[in-house]
Structure formats: C-alpha cells, structure tokens
N, C-alpha and C positions, 0 to 999 in steps of 0.2 A: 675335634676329631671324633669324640666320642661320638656326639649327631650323625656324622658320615659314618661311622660305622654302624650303625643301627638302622639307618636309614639303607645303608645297603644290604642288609639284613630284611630287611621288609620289604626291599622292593624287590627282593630273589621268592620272597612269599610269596606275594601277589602275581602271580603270570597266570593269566585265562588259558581254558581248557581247549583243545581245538575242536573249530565249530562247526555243530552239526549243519543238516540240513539247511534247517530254518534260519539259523543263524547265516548261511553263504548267502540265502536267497535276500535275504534284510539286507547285507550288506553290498549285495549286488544291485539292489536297489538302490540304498542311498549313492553308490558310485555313480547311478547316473543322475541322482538328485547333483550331486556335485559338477556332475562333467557338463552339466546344465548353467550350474551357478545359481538353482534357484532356491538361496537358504531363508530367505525370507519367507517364501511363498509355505514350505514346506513345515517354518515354525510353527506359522500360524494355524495349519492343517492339524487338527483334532487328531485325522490316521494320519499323520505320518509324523507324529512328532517324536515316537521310537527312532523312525530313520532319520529326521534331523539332528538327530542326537548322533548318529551315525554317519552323517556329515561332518561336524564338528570334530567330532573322534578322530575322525580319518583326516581331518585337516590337519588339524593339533597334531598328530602323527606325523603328517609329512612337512607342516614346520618343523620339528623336532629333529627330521632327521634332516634337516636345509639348516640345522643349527641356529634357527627364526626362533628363538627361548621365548619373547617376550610374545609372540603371534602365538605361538603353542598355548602359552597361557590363557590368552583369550580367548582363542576356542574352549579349552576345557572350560573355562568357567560358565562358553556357552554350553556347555555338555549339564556344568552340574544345574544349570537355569532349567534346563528344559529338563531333564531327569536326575531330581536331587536324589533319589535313592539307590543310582545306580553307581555302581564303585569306578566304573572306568571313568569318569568324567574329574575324579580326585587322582586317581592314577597318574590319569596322563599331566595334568596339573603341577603336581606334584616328581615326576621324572624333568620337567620344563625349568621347577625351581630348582631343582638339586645343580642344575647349567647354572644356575643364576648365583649359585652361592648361597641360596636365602635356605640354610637348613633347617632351620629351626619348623619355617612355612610348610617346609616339605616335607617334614617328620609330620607335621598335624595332617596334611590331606593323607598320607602312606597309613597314617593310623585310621583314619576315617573312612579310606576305602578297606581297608577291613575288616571293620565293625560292620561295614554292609554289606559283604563278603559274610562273614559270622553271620550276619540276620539272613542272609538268604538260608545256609547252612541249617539253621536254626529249623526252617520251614516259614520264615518269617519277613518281614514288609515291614517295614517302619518308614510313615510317611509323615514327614514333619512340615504341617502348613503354617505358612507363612504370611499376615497381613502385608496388603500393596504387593503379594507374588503370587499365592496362588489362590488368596480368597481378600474379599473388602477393597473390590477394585471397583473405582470410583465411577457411578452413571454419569454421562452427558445429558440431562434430563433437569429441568425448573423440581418438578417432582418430587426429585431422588435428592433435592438439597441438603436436607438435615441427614438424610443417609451418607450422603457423604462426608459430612461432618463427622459423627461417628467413626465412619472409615479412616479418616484423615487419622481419628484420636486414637484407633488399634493400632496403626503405623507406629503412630509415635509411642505406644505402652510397649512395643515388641512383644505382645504374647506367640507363644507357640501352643499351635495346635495339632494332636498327635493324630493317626487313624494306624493302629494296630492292625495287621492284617496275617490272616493264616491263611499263606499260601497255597493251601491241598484246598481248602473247601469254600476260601475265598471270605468266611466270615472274617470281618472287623469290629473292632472298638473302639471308638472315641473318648477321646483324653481333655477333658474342657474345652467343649464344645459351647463357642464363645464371638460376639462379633458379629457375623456370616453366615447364619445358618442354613440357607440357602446355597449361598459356595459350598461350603464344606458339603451340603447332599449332594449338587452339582459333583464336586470331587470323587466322592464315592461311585455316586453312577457311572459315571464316565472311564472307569475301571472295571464296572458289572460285578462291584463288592457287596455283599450282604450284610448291613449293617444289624448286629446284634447285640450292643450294650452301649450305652454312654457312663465314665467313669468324671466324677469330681472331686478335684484334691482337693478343695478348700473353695469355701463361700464367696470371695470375694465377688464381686461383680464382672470384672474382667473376663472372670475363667465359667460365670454360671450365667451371666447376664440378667434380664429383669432391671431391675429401679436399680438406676444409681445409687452413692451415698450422695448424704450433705455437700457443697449447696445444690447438688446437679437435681436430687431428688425434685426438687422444686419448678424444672423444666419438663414440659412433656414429652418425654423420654424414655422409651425403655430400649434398653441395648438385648439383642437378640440372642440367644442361648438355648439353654437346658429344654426350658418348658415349652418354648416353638419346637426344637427337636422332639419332645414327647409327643406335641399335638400332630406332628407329620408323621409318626410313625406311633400310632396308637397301641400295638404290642412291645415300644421298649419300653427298656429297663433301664433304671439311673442307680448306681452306686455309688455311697455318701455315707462318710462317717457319721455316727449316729447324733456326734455333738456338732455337726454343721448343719445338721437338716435344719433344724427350727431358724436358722437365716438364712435359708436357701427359700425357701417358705414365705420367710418376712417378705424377700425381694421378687419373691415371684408367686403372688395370690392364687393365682391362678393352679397351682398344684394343689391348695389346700382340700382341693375337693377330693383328692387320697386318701384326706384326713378328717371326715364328714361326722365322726362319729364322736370325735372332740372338738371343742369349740377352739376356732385357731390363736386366739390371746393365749389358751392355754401353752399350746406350743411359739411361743412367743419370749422364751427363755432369756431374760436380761443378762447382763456379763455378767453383774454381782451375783447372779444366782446360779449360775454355774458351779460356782467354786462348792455348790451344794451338791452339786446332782453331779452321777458318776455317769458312766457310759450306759451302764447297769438298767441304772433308774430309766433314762429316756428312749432306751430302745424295748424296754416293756409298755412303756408307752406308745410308741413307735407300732411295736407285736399284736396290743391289742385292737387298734386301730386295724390292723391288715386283718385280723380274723374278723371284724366286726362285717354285719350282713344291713348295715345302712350305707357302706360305701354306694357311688351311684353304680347306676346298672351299667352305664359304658365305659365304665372305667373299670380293668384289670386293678385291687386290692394289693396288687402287690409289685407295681413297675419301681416304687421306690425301694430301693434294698439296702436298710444298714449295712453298714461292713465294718465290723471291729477290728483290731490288733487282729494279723493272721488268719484275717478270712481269704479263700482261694475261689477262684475263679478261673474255669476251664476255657480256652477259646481254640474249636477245632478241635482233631485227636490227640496232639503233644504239643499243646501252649498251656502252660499252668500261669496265673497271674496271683500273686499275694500281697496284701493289703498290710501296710505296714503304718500303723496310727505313729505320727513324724508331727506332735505337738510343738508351736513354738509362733510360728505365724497367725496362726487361730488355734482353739481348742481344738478342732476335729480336722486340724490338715494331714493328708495323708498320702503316701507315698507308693507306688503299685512296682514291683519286683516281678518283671516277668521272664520266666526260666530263670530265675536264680541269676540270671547274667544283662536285665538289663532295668533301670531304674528310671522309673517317672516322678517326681517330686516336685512340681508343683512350683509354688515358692518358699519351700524348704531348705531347698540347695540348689545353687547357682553354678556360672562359673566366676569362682574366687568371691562367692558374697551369698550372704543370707538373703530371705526377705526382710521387710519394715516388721520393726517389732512393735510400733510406735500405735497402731492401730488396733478399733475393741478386736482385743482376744490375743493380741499379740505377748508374748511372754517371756521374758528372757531365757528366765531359770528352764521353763520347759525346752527352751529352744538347746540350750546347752547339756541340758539332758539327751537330747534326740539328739544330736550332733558327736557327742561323748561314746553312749552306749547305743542308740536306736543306727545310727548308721558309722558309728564309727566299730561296729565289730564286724563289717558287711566286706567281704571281699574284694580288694583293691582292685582288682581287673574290672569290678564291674562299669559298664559305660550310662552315665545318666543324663539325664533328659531334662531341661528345666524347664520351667514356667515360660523363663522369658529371654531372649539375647542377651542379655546382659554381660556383652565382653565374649561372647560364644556360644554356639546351640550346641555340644553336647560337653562333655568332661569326663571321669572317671572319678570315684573316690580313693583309689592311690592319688592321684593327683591332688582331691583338696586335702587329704592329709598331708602333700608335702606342702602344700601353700599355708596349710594352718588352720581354712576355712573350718574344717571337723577338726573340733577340737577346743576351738575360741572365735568368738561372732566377731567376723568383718562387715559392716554394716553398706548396703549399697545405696 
C-alpha cells in the first residue's frame, strides 16, 4: 500500500500544463498522422519524429482509457523509443502499469518522468545515448565489417553516453564520448546543438577509445573516441583528471602532440609510480606544457584541461558543473555534479554495484573512501548517471545508500 500511495502522490505531481499554440498545432498534426495509420512512416521521418511521439502518446492514451493496459504500454515505450527525454512517454507508461498492479514499475517511470520534468525546470536536456539505439548501428556494407564488430561489442559493454544540454543557448557537453563518434556528432546536429566541451570520467578505453587493452592491443584496432572528436572539432576542449591523462595519452598517441614540449615516455606514468606522484606534481607538469611556445602552431595549448577535486565548469548562463575526483576505479576517475542535483560517475557508481577493482589503478581502499565520505555525504535526492546499464540507466544516492552500495563494495 505504501507504493500506491506514493505513487498516487506523484502522479497528482506530474499533470502537463495546458498547451499553447505550438503545442495544439503538433498535436493537430499528429491526429492526423494517426487518423492515417501512418506510424511507421512518420518514425522513421527525421521531422516528424516529435509528432510520432505524439502518435504513440495519443494512442497509449486512448488504450488507456479503452482499459487496453497492456496496448497503452506499448505505445509509451514507443514514446519513450523515439523521445527518451521526454517525461510523457514514462507518464503514460507508468498510469498503464499502475492498472496492471505492477507498482513497484510504476513508481520507477513516475520517478523518472520527473527527473525530466526537473531537467527541463533546470534549463536542462539530458540526453542519454544509447549503443544499438541511438548511435553504433550496424552498416550493411563488406566495408563496415570490423565496424560493426566493434559496434556489436558497445552493445554488449552497455556504455552510456551523455550529451548535457542548455536549453536557452543550446550549448552541450559530452560525457565519454566513446564507440560512435560520428553518431554521437550526427546526434548533436540533428538537434542544431552547439557542442562545447567533451568531459572524461576515467581512462578506460570504453569511455575514451583509442587502443584497446591486452590481447585486443594486438589487433588493428582502434575503437573511436575522445581524439576523433578533438580532430572534428579543432577548438574543443577535453577535461580529465590530471591522474588519468597520461593513459588517456598512452591510448591515444595521437594527442601527444599537446604535449610537444616533453617527451611523451615522460608522461607515460607506470601504476607503481603513481603511488609517488600526487595530483600536485603532474598537473605542473601538465601547466608547463600548456604555457610552453613549441606546442605546434595548429594546435590550441590548451584543449586539454586538468580538472582537480572541485573544479567547476560553467555551461550557458545557469548550468554550473563540478568535478568531483571519485578514486577507486582508476586513480583519476571522476565524477561531474551538475547543479548540485544531478550526478555523472562514470564507473564509480552504478546501479546497485561498483566498477572492476581488479584493473591497473583499480583500488579498494580508495574506492571505499569515495563511496564512504566523497559521495556518501552528497544529497540523497541527487539523481545519478552511470557509466553503464548495469541493472538500470539512472539511480539516486538515497537509493544506493539503502541498498548498501555507498557504504561497502558490491562488486559487478
């Protein structure tokens, strides 16, 4: 009973505001995408896949009220298919299961159309890409073979990939930009977003691409990331904890030339030699590098940005972002807090599980540290973002403190 009551509680929250102009003329449209029957056609339409979304809506609605529970469902989940950041597609989802008995289901979409409810609120977009949905979809092409191989292997790693967006001026940020990098600019344009930073929690290859590890290293391959997104867009900026760079580096040679003015074995910093060097040391390393005037000439000195504990980052006029060093996974993984109310971590925190500790840089003790006092003094309401599906794409940290996660490692 308790569910039902909470859930009725949230779903007296969420009621839409009534719609303007714009909004009658969309949905006058989609009514006759519908009175057509053509929802195929209208998916697959680049413009009109607002209004198929608006199809769906409107179906799942009037299942709903035809007491057709299970049809209602299926629409909304085409709602949430075609526009996963919009709230009404969990709404309607969500009022279908609460018929169905399945409360538990229903309390998670009534939660999740809120949080994007909030992100709108905010001024904010939170677009969470997804391999095999909305980037690393497979060519029909002799070609594109080993490309798709790749693509098959994003599928099965479940990374998420973010694209932060401020509403008022359109600028966005990408959150392990990884996989796809081609989709993921495909995604952005196709929006008219002004991509203005790429951020990485941690080195791994997954989330920064470049050379595999062991034995993959050995195949020619490099998996697409960070450093194709630098070369397509020659004025960004990459922020990286100061202890991940030097294997962000290893995996992707190709940046070394940011780093012209030391020789790159230098920055080639082994695990055992870590335990020597503080943040301190390798981001004056790092500093002198950006001031030096043998950088090359086309290349901007300074697109790589440390970011220590607590460095902040503006996006638009009222998005603050803050950089929260969340050791445990690697030495320099890190965790980005933005407004205070919504968290990206990587493979720091899951839902219901850590990352692999078992990997160079991985650390218990640190990781229990970060998990103890780094996010466990962090505000329970906050909603966070993980690496990867693991059991679910978002969670809160009330939540893994009731599960135990913050607090003591469940290992995934």
């Amino acid at each position: 009973m308790g569910s039902k009551s909470k859930i009725s509680e949230l779903s007296s929250a969420f009621r839409p505001n009534a719609p303007d102009d714009k909004t009658f003329q969309a949905v006058f449209r989609a009514n006759n995408y519908y009175s057509k029957k053509d929802y195929e056609s209208a998916i697959e339409s680049k413009k009109t896949s607002e209004f198929a979304a608006l199809v769906f809506s409107n179906r799942s609605a009037s299942f709903f009220q035809r007491k057709k529970w299970k049809d209602a469902v299926k629409d909304a989940e085409q709602v949430i298919r075609i526009r996963p950041e919009w709230p009404k597609g969990y709404f309607r989802k969500a009022e279908a299961l609460m018929q169905l008995e399945k409360y538990e289901e229903a309390l998670d979409c009534y939660q999740k159309a809120l949080i994007l409810k909030d992100n709108k609120s905010m001024g904010l977009t939170i677009h969470s890409l997804v391999p095999g949905r909305d980037i690393c979809i497979p060519k029909n092409s002799i070609a594109n073979k080993i490309q798709n191989k790749i693509f098959d292997f994003a599928v099965k790693m479940k990374n998420l990939i973010y694209v932060i967006v401020d509403n008022d001026t359109k600028e966005c940020i990408v959150v392990d930009a990884c996989w796809d990098v081609d989709g993921i600019i495909k995604f952005i344009k196709d929006r008219h977003l002004k991509l203005v930073g790429a951020i990485v929690t941690h080195h791994h290859f997954d989330h920064v691409g470049g050379k595999p590890p062991p034995p993959f290293n050995q195949l020619p391959i490099k998996v697409s990331g960070l450093c194709d997104l630098l070369k397509r867009f020659p004025k960004l900026k990459a922020y990286i904890h100061p202890l991940d760079i030097p294997y962000v580096l290893k995996a992707n040679p190709e940046l070394s030339d940011l780093f012209t003015s030391i020789p790159l074995s230098k920055l080639k910093i082994r695990n055992r030699q870590l335990h020597f060097c503080n943040a301190n040391f390798i981001s004056l390393i790092i500093n002198s590098t950006f001031n030096s005037s043998s950088a090359l000439s086309n290349t901007n000195p300074s697109r790589i940005i440390p970011t220590p504990h607590n460095f902040t980052l503006s996006l638009g006029n009222f998005t603050l972002l803050r950089f929260l060093h969340t050791p445990g996974h690697t030495e320099g993984s890190q965790s980005i807090l933005v407004n205070e109310t919504r968290l990206f971590t990587g493979d720091t925190l899951m839902c219901g599980c850590v990352g692999r500790l078992d990997l160079p840089g991985g650390d218990s003790k640190q990781m229990k540290k970060t998990l103890r006092k780094r996010l466990g003094g962090l505000d329970n309401k906050i909603v966070v973002y993980p690496g990867h599906d693991y059991g679910g794409d978002w969670t809160t940290i009330g939540i893994e403190k009731k599960k135990g996660v913050i607090g003591k490692i469940k290992r995934k």
